[in-house]
C-alpha positions as CSV (number, residue, x, y, z in Angstrom):
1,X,265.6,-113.9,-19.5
2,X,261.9,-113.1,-19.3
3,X,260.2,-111.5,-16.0
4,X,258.6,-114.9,-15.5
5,X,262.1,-116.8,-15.7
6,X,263.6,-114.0,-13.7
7,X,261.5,-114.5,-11.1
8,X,261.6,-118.3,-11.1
9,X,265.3,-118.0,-10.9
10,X,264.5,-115.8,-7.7
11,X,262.5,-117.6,-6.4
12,X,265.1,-120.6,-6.4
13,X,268.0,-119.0,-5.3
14,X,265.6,-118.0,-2.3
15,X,264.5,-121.3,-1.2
16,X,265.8,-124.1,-2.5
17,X,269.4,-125.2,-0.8
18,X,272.3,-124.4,-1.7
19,X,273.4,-127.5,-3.6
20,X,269.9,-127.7,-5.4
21,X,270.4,-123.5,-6.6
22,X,273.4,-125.1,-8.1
23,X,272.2,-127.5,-10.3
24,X,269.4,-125.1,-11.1
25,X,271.8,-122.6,-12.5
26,X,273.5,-125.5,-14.3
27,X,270.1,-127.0,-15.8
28,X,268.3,-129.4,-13.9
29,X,267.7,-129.8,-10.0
30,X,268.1,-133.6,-9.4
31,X,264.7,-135.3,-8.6
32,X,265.4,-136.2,-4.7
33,X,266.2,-132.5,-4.0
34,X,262.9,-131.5,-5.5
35,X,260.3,-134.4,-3.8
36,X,260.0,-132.6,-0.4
37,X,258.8,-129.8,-2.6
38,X,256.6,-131.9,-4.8
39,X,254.7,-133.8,-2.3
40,X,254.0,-130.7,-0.6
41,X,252.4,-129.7,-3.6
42,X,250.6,-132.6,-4.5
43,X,249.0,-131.8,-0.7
44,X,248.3,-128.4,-1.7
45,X,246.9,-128.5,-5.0
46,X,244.3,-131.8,-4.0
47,X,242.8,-129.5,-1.0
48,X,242.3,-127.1,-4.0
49,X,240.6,-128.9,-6.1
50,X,238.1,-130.9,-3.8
51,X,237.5,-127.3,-2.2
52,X,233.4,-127.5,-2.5
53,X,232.4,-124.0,-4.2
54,X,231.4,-121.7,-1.4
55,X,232.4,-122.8,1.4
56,X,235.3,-122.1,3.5
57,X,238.7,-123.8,2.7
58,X,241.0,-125.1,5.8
59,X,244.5,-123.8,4.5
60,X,246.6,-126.6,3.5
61,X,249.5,-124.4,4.0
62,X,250.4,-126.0,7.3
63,X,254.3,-125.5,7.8
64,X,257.2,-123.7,6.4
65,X,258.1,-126.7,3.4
66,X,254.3,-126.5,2.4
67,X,254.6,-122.5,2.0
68,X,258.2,-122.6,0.0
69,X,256.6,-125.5,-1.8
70,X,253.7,-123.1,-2.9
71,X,255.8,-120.4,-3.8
72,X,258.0,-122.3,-6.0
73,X,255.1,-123.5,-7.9
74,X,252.2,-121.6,-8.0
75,X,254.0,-117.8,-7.7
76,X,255.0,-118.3,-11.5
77,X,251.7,-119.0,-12.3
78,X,249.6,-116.4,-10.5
79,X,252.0,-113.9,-11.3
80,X,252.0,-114.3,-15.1
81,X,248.0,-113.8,-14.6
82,X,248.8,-110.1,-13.5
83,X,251.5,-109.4,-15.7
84,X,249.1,-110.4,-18.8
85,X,246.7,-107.8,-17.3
86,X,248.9,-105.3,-16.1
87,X,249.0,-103.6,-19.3
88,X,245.5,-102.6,-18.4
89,X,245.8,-100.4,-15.7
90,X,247.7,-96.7,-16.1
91,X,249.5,-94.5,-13.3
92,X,250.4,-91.2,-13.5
93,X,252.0,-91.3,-10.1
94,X,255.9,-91.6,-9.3
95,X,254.8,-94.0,-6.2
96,X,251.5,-95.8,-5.8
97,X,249.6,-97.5,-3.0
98,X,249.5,-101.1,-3.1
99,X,247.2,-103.4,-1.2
100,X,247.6,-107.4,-1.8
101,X,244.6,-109.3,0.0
102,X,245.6,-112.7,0.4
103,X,248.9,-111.9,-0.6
104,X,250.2,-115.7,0.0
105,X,254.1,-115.3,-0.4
106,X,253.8,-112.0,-1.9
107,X,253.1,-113.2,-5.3
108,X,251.4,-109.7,-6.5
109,X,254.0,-108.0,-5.1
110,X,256.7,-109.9,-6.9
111,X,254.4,-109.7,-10.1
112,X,254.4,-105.9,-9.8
113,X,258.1,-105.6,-8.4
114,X,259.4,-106.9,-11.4
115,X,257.5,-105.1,-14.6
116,X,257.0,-101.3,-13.1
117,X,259.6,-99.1,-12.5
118,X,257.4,-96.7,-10.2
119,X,257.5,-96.6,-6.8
120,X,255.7,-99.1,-4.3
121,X,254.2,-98.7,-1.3
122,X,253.0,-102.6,-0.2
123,X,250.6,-103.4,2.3
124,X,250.1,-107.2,2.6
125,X,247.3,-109.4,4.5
126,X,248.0,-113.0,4.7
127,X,246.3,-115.3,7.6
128,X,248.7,-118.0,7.0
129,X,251.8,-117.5,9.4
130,X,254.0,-120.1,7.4
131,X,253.0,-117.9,4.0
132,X,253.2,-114.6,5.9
133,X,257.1,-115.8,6.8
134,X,258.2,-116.7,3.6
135,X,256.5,-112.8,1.4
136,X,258.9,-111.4,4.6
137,X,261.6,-113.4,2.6
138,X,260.9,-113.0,-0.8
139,X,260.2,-109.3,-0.8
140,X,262.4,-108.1,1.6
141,X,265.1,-109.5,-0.2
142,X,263.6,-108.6,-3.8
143,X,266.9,-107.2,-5.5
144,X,265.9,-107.5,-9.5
145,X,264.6,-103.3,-8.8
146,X,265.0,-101.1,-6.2
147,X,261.3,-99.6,-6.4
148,X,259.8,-101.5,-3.2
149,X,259.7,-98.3,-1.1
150,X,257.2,-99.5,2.0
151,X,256.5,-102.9,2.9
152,X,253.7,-104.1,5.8
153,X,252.5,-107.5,6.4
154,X,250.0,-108.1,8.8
155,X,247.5,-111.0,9.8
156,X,244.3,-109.2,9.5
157,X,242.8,-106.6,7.4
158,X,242.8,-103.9,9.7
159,X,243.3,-100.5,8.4
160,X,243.1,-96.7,8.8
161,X,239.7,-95.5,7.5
162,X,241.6,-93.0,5.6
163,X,244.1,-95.0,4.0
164,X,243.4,-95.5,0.5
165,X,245.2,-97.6,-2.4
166,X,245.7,-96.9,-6.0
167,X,245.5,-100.6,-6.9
168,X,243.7,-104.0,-4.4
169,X,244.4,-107.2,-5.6
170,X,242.6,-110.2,-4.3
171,X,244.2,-113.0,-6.1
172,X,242.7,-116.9,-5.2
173,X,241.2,-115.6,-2.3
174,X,237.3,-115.7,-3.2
175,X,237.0,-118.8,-3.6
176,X,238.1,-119.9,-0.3
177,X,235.5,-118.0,1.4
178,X,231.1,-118.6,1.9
179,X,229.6,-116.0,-0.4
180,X,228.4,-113.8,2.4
181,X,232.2,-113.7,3.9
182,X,233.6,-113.1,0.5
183,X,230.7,-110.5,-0.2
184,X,232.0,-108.5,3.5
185,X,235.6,-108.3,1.9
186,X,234.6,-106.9,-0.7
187,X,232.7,-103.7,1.0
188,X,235.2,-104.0,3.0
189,X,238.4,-103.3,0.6
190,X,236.6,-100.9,-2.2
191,X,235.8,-98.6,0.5
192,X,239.8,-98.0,0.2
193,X,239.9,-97.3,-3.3
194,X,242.2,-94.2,-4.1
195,X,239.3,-91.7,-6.3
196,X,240.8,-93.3,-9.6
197,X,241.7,-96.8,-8.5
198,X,242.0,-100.0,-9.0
199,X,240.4,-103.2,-8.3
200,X,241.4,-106.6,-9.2
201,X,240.0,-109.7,-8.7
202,X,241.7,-113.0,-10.0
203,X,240.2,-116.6,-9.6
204,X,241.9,-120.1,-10.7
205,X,240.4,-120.7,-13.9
206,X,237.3,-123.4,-12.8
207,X,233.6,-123.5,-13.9
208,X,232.0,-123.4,-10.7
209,X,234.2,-120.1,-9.1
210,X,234.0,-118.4,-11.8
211,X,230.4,-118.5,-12.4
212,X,230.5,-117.6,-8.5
213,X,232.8,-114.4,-9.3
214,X,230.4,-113.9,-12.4
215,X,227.7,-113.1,-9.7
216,X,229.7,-111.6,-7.2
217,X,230.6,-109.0,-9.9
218,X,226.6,-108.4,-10.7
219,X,226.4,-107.8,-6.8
220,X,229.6,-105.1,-6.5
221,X,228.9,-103.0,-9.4
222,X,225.0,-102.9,-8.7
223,X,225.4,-101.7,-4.9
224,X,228.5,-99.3,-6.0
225,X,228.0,-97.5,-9.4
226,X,231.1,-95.9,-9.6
227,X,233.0,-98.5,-9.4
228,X,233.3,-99.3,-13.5
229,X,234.3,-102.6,-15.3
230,X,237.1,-102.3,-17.3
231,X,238.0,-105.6,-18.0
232,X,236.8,-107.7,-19.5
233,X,233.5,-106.2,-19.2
234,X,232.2,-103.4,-21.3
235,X,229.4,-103.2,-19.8
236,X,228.1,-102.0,-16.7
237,X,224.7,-104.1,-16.2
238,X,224.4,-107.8,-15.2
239,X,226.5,-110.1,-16.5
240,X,224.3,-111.8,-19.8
241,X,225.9,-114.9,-20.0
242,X,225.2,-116.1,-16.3
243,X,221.5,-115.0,-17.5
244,X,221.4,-117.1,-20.8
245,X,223.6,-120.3,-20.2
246,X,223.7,-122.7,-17.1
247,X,226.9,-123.7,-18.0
248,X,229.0,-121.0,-19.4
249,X,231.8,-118.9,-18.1
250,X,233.9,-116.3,-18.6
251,X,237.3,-117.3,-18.8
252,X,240.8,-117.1,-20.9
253,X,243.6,-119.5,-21.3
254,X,247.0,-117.6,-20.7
255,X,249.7,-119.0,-23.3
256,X,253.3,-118.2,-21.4
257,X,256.6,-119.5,-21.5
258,X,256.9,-122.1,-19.1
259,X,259.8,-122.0,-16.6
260,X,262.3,-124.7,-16.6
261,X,261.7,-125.6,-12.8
262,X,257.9,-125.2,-13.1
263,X,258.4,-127.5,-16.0
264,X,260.1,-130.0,-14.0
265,X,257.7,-130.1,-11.0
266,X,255.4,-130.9,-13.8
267,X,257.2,-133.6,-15.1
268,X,257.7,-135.0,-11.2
269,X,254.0,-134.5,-10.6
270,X,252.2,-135.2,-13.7
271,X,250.7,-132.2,-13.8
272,X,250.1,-129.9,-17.1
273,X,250.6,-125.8,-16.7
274,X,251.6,-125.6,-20.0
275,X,249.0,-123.3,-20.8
276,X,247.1,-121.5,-17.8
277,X,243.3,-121.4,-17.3
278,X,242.1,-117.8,-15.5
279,X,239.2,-115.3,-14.5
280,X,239.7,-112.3,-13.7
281,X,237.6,-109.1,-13.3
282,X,238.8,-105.6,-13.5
283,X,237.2,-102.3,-11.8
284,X,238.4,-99.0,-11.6
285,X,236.8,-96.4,-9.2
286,X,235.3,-93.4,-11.4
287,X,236.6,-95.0,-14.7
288,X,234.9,-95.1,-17.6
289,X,233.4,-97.9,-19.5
290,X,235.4,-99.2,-22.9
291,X,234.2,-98.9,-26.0
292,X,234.0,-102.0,-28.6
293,X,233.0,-105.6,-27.7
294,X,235.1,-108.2,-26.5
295,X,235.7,-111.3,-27.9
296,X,234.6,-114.1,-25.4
297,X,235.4,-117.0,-27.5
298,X,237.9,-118.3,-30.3
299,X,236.4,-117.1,-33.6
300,X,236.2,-120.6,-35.6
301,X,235.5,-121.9,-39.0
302,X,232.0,-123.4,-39.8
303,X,230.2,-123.8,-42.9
304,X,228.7,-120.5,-42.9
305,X,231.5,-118.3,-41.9
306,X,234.0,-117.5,-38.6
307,X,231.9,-116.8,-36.0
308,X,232.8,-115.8,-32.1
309,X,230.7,-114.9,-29.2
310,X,230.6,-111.4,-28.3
311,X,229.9,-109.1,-25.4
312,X,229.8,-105.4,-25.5
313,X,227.4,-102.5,-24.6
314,X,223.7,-103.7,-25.2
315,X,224.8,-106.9,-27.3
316,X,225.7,-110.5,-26.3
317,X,225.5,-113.1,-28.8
318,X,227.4,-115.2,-31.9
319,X,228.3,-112.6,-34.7
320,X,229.4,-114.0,-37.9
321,X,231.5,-113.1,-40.9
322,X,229.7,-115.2,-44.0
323,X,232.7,-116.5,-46.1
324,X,231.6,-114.4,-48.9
325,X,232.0,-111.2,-46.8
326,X,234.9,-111.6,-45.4
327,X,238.3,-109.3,-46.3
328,X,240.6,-106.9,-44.9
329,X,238.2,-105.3,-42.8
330,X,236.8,-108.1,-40.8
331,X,240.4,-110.4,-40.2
332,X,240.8,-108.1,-37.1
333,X,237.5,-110.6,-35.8
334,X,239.1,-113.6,-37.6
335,X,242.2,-113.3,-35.7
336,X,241.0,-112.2,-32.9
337,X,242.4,-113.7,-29.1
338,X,239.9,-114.4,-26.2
339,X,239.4,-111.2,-24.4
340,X,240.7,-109.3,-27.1
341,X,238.8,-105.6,-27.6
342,X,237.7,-105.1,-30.7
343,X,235.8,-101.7,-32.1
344,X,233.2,-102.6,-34.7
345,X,231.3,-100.3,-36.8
346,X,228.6,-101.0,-37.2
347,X,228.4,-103.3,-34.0
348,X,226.2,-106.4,-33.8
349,X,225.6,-109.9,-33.1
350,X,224.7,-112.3,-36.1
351,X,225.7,-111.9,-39.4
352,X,227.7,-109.2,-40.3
353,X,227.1,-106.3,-42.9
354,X,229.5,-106.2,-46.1
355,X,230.6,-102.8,-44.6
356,X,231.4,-103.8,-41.2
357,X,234.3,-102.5,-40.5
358,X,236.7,-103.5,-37.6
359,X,240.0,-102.8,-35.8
360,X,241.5,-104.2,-33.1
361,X,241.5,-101.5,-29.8
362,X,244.2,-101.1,-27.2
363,X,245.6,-101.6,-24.5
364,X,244.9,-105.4,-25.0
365,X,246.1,-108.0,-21.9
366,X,249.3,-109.1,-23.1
367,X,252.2,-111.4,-21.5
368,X,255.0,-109.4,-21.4
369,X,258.2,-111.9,-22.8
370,X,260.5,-109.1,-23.0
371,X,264.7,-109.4,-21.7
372,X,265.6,-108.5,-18.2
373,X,269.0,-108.5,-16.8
374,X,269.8,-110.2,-13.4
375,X,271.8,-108.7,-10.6
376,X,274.8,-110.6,-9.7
């Protein structure tokens, strides 16, 4: 059983009643048991998407069956998003310091809870008390590890000026607020940033937010310098493709393993989350910039070549391998994933020299499908 269907199966025995955790362990939840759920959904996810970029969103999370509704659905989801990037961030403490803005019910938490086996210290801020009720639940009760040392959950982000945290996560939460709200968040959590930590911003994968968290991201790292991109930006100065296309934006498409519930709702709903649209931006106080480019597009066959657009240090543009050029050296590009970090030498957009030479850097974001055991 993956992480993913691990915490699904959580998640369900959590929740769900008794009779419908039974059919889930036998296969299938019949559809009546699941409609509550579903409609509740349906609820949720249309307030999301009419949601007019930059303004405030009213919280369609209005009563307890609209929270466990969200957390059946949508915790999968948002929690694969950090376990892809999770591989990106390093900690050389035995316990770390966890804040989770907008922690809905407890989703990074959970995410975290169930791929690291050092010790958590979580500090929580959700304004919903319906979503607030049900991360009490879900990570009080977490029993897959036993590294949840410290949990808080409050209503407000109110903290000691002293406290700091390795790692802030502010998952979907952006989005909801007016740019100059969502700008005071953001000065207001990175002034709690541990000397080496982390930041981490996450935004449903949409045009119009991300090119808002595009800009956002010119405005953090220009007023605070030490406060580095590490993914998936290599570079430290304004963003080039907000500058050079209208349209564009900087985005991946998570492949995963779909749960067998998730896949249900799906089915019920007429919804698609077979594959998972995401932005994401990664910061890391005092870090140091990456080297290489990354890969912002699929590399694909035209008549000249395989070509991808790149970003890196002092480049942004199509680079191309010419058909005649390409070999052993250059497949790393051919291959290459969206967001994958590739070090080039020499490193350049257009065509590409017969001595290019080019190897694929790690760590890369990766989806972590490995076995995990459940506790009876």
């Amino acid at each position: 059983m993956s992480p993913i269907d691990a915490l699904e199966d959580f998640l369900a025995s959590q929740i769900l009643p008794e009779r419908a955790y039974t059919q889930y362990r036998a296969g299938k939840v019949s559809a009546s048991a699941l409609e509550p759920y579903a409609e509740a959904i349906r609820h949720v996810s249309a307030a999301y998407v009419t949601h007019d970029t930059g303004s405030t969103l009213t919280s369609p999370i209005n009563s307890r069956l609209a929270a466990e509704a969200y957390a059946l659905y949508y915790t999968p989801i948002n929690a694969a998003k950090i376990l892809h990037l999770l591989p990106l961030l390093s900690f050389d403490s035995p316990a770390i310091q966890v804040l989770d803005v907008g922690c809905g019910p407890g989703t990074a938490g959970l995410a975290l809870l169930s791929a690291l086996s050092t010790n958590i210290n979580l500090t929580c801020v959700e304004t919903s008390p319906e979503m607030r009720a049900v991360a009490e639940q879900l990570l009080s009760r977490w029993s897959l590890s036993d590294t949840l040392h410290t949990l808080d959950i409050s209503r407000s982000l109110s903290l000691d000026p002293k406290r700091s945290f390795d790692v802030i996560i502010c998952a979907n939460v952006l989005a909801e607020l007016r740019e100059k709200d969502a700008m005071e968040l953001l000065l207001a959590i990175t002034d709690h940033l541990t000397p080496r930590g982390y930041l981490l911003l996450l935004e449903p994968g949409q045009q119009s937010h991300t090119r808002r968290l595009m800009g956002l991201r010119d405005w953090l790292v220009a007023r605070d310098r030490a406060l580095v991109p590490q993914f998936p930006c290599l570079r430290s100065d304004r963003c080039p493709m907000l500058s050079a296309s209208s349209t564009d934006w900087c985005h991946d498409t998570l492949e995963w393993r779909q749960p067998r519930l998730h896949a249900q709702f799906d089915s019920i709903l007429g919804f698609n989350k077979h594959r998972i649209k995401y932005s994401a931006f990664l910061f890391q106080k005092n870090g140091a910039l990456k080297e290489g480019v990354r890969v912002l597009t699929p590399p694909t066959k035209t008549r000249q070549g395989v070509e991808a657009l790149i970003c890196g240090k002092d480049l942004y543009g199509i680079t191309r391998v010419r058909k005649g050029l390409r070999s052993a050296n250059t497949r790393p590009f051919e291959k290459a994933d969206v967001f994958d970090r590739l070090l080039m030498a020499p490193a350049r957009v257009g065509d590409l020299s017969a001595d290019t030479v080019i190897t694929r850097a790690l760590p890369q974001p990766q989806l972590n499908h490995a076995e995990v055991t459940l506790k009876d």
